[in-house]
VEXZA-612611 format. One record per residue (C-alpha): residue number from 1; residue in one letter; x, y, z. Coordinates in steps of 0.05 Angstrom, whole numbers. Example, Ala and Ser with C-alpha at 12.3 -4.5 7.8 and 13.67 -1.06 7.14 Angstrom:
REM residues 2
i aa u v w
1 A 246 -90 156 $
2 S 273 -21 143 $
END
This chain:
REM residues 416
i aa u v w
1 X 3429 -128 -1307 $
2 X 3468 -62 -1311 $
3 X 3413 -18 -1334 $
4 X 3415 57 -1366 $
5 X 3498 67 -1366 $
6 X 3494 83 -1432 $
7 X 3440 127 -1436 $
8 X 3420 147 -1517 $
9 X 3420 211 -1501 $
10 X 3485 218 -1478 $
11 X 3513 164 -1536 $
12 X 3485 209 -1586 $
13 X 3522 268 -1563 $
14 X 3592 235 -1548 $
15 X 3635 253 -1607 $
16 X 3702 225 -1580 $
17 X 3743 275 -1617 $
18 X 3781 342 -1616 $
19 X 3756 403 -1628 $
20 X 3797 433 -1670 $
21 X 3749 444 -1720 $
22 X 3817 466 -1776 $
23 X 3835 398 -1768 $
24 X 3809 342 -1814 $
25 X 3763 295 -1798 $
26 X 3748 214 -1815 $
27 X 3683 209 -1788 $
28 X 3656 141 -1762 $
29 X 3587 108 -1751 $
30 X 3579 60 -1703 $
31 X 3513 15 -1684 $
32 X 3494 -15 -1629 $
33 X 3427 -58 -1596 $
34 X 3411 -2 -1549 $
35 X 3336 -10 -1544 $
36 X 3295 -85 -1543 $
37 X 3317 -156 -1520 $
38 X 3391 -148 -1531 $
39 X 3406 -69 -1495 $
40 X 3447 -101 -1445 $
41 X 3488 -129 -1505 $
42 X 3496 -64 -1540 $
43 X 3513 -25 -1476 $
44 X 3578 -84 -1466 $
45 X 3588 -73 -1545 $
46 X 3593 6 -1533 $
47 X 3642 -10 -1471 $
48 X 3690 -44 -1513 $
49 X 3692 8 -1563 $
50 X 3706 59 -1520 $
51 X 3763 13 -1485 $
52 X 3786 11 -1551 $
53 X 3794 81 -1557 $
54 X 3826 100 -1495 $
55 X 3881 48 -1513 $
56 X 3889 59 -1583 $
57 X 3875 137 -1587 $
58 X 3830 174 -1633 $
59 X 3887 208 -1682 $
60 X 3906 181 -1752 $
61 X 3969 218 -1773 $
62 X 3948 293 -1764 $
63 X 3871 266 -1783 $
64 X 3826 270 -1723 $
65 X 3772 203 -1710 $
66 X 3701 228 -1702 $
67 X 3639 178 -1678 $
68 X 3572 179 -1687 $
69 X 3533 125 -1650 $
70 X 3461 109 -1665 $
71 X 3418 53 -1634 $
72 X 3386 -11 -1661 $
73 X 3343 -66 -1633 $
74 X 3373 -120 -1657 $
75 X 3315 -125 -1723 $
76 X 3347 -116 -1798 $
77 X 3298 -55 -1813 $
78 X 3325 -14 -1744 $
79 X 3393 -32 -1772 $
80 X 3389 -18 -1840 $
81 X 3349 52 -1817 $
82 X 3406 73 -1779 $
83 X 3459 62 -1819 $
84 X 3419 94 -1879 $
85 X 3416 159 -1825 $
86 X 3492 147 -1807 $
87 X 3511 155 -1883 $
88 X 3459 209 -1911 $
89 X 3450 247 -1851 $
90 X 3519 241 -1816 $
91 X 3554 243 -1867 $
92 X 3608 184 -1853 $
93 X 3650 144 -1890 $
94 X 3666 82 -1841 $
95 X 3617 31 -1814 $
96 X 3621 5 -1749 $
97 X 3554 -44 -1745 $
98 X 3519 -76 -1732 $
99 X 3514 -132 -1674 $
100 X 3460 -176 -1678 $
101 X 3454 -235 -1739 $
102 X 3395 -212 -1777 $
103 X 3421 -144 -1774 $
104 X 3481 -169 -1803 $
105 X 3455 -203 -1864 $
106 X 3412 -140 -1881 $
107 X 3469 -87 -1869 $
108 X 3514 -133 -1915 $
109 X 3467 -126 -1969 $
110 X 3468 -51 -1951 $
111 X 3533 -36 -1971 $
112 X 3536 -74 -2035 $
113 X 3491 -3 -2043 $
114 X 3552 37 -2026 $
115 X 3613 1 -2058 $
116 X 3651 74 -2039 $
117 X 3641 66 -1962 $
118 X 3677 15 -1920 $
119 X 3633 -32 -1872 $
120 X 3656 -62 -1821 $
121 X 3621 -104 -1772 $
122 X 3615 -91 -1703 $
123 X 3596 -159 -1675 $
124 X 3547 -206 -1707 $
125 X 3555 -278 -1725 $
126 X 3517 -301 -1774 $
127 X 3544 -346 -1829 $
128 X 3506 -320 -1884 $
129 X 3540 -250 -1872 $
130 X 3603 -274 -1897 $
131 X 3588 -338 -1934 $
132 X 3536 -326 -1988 $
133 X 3546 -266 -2031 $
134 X 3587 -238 -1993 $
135 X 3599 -167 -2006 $
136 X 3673 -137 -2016 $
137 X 3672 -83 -1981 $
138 X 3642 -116 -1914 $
139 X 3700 -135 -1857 $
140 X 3682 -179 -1802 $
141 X 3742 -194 -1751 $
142 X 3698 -236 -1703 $
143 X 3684 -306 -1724 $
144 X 3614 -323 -1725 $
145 X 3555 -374 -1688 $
146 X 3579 -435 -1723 $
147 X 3656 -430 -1714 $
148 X 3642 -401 -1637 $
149 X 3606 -473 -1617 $
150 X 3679 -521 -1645 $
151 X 3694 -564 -1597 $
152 X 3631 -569 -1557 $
153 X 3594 -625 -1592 $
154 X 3670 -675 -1583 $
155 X 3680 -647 -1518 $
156 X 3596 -665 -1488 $
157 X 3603 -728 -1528 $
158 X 3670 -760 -1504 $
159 X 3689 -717 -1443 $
160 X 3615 -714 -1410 $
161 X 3587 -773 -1444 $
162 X 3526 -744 -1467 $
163 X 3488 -781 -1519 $
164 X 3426 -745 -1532 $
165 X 3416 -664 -1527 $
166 X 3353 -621 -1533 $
167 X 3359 -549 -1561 $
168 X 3321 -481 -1549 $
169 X 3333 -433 -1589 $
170 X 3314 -363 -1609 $
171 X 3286 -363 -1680 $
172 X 3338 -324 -1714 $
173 X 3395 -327 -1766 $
174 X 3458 -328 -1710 $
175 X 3423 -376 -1661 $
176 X 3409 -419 -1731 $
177 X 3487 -422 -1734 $
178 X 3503 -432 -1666 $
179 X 3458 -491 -1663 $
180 X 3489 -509 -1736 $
181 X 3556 -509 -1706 $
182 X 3539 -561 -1646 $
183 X 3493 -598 -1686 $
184 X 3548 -622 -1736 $
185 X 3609 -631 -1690 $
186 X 3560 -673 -1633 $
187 X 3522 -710 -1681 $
188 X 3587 -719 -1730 $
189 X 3617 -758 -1661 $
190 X 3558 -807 -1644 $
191 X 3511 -764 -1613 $
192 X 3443 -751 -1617 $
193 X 3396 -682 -1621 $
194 X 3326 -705 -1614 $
195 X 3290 -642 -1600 $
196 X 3300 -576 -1623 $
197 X 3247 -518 -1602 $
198 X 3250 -445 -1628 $
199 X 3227 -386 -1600 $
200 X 3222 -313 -1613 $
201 X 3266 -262 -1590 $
202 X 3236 -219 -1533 $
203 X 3194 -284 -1512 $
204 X 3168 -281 -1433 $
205 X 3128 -342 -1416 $
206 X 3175 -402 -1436 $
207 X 3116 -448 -1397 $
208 X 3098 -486 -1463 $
209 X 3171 -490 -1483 $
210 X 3193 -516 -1418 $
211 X 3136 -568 -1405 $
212 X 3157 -591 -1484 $
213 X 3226 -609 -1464 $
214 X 3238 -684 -1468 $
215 X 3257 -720 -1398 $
216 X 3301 -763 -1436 $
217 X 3368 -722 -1455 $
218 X 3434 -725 -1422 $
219 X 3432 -647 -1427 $
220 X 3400 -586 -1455 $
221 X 3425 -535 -1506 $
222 X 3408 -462 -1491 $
223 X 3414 -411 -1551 $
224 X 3389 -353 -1519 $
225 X 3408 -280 -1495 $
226 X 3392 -223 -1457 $
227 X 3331 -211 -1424 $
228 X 3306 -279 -1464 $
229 X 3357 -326 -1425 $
230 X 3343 -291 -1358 $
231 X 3259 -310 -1362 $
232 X 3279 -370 -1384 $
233 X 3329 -389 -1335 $
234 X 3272 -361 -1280 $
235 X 3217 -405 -1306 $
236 X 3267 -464 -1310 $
237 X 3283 -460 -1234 $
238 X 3215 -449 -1219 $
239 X 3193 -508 -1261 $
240 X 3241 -548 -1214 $
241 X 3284 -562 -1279 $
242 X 3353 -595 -1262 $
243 X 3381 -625 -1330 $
244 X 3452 -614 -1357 $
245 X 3449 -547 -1382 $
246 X 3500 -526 -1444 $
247 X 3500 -466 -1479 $
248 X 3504 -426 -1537 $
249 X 3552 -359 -1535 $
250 X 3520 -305 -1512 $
251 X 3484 -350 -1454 $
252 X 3549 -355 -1416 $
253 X 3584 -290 -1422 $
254 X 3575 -239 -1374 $
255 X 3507 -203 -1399 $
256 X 3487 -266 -1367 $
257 X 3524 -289 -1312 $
258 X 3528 -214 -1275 $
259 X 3448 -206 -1293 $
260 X 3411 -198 -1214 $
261 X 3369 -257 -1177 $
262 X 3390 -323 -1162 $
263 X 3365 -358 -1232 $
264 X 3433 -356 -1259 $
265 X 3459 -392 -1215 $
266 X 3422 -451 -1256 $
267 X 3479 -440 -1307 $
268 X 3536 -468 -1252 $
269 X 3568 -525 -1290 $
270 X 3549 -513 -1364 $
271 X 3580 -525 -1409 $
272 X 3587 -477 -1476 $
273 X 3637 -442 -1530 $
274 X 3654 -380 -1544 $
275 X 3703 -333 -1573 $
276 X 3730 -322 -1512 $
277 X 3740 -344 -1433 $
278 X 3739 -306 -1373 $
279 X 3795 -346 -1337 $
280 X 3843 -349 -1402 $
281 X 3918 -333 -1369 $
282 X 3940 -303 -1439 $
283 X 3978 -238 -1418 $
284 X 3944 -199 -1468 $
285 X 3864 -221 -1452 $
286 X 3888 -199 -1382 $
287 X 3907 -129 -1404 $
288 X 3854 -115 -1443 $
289 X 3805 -141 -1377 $
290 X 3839 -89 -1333 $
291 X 3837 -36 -1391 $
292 X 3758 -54 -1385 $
293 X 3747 -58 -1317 $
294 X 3792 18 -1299 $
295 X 3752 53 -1361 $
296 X 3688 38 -1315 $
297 X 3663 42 -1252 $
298 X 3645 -30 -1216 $
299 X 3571 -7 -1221 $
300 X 3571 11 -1293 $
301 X 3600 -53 -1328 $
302 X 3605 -118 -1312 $
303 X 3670 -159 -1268 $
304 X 3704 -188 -1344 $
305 X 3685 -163 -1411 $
306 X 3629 -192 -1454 $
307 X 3638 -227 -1519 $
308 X 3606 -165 -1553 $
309 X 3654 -123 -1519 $
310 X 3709 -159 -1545 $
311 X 3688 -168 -1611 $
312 X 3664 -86 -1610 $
313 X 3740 -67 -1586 $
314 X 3764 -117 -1644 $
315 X 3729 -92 -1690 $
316 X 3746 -16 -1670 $
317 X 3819 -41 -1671 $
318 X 3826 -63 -1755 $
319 X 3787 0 -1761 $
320 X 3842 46 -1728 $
321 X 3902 -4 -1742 $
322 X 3882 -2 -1818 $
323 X 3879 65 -1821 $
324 X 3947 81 -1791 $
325 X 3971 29 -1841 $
326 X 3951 82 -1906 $
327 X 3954 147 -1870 $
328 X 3886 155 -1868 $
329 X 3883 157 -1944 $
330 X 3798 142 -1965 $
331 X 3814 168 -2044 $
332 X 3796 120 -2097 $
333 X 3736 101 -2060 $
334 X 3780 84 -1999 $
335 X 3809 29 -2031 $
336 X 3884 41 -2003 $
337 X 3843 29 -1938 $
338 X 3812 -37 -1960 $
339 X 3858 -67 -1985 $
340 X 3899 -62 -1917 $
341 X 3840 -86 -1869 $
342 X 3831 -152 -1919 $
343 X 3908 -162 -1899 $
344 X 3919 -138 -1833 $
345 X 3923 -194 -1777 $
346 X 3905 -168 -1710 $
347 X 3934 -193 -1648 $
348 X 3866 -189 -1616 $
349 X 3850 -193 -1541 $
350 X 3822 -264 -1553 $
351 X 3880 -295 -1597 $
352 X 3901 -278 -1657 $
353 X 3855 -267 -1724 $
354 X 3859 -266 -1795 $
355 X 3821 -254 -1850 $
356 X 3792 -308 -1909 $
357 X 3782 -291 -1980 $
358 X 3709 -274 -1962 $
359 X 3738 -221 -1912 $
360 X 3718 -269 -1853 $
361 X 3753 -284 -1789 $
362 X 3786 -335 -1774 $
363 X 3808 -347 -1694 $
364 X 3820 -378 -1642 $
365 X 3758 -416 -1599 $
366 X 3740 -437 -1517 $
367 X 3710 -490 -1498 $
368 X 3686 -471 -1422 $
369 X 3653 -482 -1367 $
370 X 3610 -437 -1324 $
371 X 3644 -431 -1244 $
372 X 3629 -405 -1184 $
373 X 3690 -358 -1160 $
374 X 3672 -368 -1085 $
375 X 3638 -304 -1074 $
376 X 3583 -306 -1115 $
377 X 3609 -282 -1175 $
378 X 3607 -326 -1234 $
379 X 3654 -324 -1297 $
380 X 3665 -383 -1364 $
381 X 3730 -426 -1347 $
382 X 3781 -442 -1393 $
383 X 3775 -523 -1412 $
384 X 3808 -524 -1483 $
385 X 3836 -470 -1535 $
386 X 3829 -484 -1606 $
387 X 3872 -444 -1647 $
388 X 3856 -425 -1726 $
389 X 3785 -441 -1738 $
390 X 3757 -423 -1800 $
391 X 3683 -421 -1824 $
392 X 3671 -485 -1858 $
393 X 3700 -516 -1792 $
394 X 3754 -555 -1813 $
395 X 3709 -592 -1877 $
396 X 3737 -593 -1953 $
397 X 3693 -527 -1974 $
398 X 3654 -578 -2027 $
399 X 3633 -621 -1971 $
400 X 3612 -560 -1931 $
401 X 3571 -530 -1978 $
402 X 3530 -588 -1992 $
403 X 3505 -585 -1915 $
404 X 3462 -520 -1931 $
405 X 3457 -459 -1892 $
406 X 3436 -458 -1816 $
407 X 3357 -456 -1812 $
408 X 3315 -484 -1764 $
409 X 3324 -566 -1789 $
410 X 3392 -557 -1821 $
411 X 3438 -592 -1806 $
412 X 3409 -660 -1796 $
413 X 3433 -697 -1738 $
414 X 3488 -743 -1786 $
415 X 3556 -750 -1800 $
416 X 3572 -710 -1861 $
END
């Protein structure tokens, strides 16, 4: 994996604007997982905020954009620290954070402390973010675990056949809804989950997990990231595991499948969803890959964008886009400003997204499948677009609610 590009030090000091000091300011803070299991994530997320920036420009009217980036690990307390420091320290009035799902859930509570600021999130997919309680001045323009898995469970079932899936899991709020997600649509279709194992995050051995997998599955389900998915997918292949793999969103993007050794090439053939493909022909997800790859030296990012680089430039875009759309005006407790990112619809890299009532995304989903380009290199092919998903997945909102929130045993394997 690509490992100190984005040094702290040198985040910490990059204020991306002018320096004409006359000039008035909106000043920014932005999060990121720059320390623990997830770093490689945050360094992608950073990437795709700065591509953001170089395309969009950091000027509001004659109001100059000014950053300040701070580092999380991916736990709610690091999150909720920094953007405490962001706020009373830094002094800004825009939220860009955080990534990870139990970050989110805590920094949405957070705001609801600071009705006059304007949060919006960076990259994390929780459903509870959004769903419950959701607080109004919290914007999240990525969709999250539950909506990235539609069409994976109809797609193993009738496309691959598969009738009965194990899952591993880290033991977290977005993996909960990832696993949520496929659980409802495979299950809803026939099939069967008859193991599900959870683990923490920053787990090394995976022996006891791996010897507890059941012989009997048509495939497993992977919901795992980072340095987890990489000792996992080296223990597997040492283990002489060879089931059907599938996997969760953040095993199949490129924090994964450009990570060094041979163990990912386990992942050849699996199949996953996500927010976004690799291969996708769409004009503008093939501009915004080349705006990527020329901000970066080969050896400082990886061949495509991650999904947290997407969702990081995204998010960076309602941010700027909004702003433009009211001047820059943040009186009245900026609400000129939210009132244009609950509207706006952004023609996004990875389709086109809107937001709900709650102030939650609704997109456009991939179905994919991990492929060998020939060389070596390995990237998620396209296998089916699904346009306008929302977050209670196509069910009447009554019948959705009554399912419960992603845990650990919910859903059950049934048709609802």
């Amino acid at each position: 994996m690509l490992k100190g590009s984005l040094g702290l030090v040198a985040l910490s000091s990059l204020l991306l604007s002018g320096t004409a000091f006359a000039q008035e300011k909106i000043k920014v803070g932005v999060t990121a997982t720059l320390e623990g299991t997830y770093t490689v994530l945050g360094e992608d997320g950073i990437r795709g905020f700065q591509t953001a920036l170089n395309v969009l420009g950091k000027k509001v009217g004659d109001k100059e954009l000014e950053f300040v980036i701070a580092s999380t690990d991916a736990t709610p307390d690091s999150a909720v620290r920094a953007v405490r420091k962001l706020i009373e320290q830094d002094k800004v009035q825009i939220l860009l954070s955080p990534l990870s799902g139990d970050e989110g859930i805590a920094v949405k509570n957070f705001a609801k402390t600071h009705p006059e600021l304007t949060f919006i999130n960076a990259a994390s997919g929780a459903q509870e973010t959004t769903y419950v309680d959701p607080a109004p001045n919290f914007f999240r323009y990525n969709m999250d675990g539950a909506q990235w898995q539609v069409g994976l469970g109809k797609y193993a079932y009738e496309d691959k056949k598969y009738r009965k899936i194990a899952t591993v899991g880290e033991d977290y709020s977005f993996i909960y809804t990832q696993v949520f997600g496929l659980v409802l649509e495979f299950c809803g279709a026939g099939g069967q989950v008859t193991n599900r194992q959870w683990v923490p995050l920053g787990t090394k051995d995976f022996a006891s997990v791996i010897a507890a997998l059941p012989d009997d599955v048509d495939a497993i389900y992977l919901g795992l990231g980072g340095a987890d998915a990489v000792n996992f997918l080296n223990q597997y292949q040492q283990a002489g595991g060879k089931a059907h793999l599938m996997g969760g969103s953040i095993m199949i993007d490129q924090t994964i499948l450009s990570s060094k050794g041979n163990a990912k090439n386990a992942l050849v053939g699996t199949l996953a969803a996500s927010g976004q493909a690799d291969t996708w022909e769409d004009p503008g997800w093939q501009k915004f890959v080349k705006d990527y790859q020329d901000a970066f030296p080969p050896n400082k990012r990886f061949p495509s964008p991650s999904l947290l680089a997407t969702n990081y430039y995204g998010s960076t875009m309602a941010l700027i886009l909004a702003l433009r759309q009211v001047n820059g005006d943040l009186s009245d407790n900026q609400s000129k400003y939210k009132a244009a990112l609950a509207k706006i619809e952004l023609d996004a890299p990875n389709g086109k997204i809107k937001l709900d009532a709650n102030r939650q995304a609704v997109g456009t989903n991939f179905v994919t499948e991990v492929v060998d380009d020939g060389k070596g290199a390995l990237f998620s092919k396209v296998v089916k677009v699904i346009p306008n998903v929302n977050q209670t997945l196509g069910y009447d909102p009554a019948v959705f609610a009554k399912i419960g929130l992603p845990s650990r045993t919910v859903p059950e394997c049934k048709k609802y």
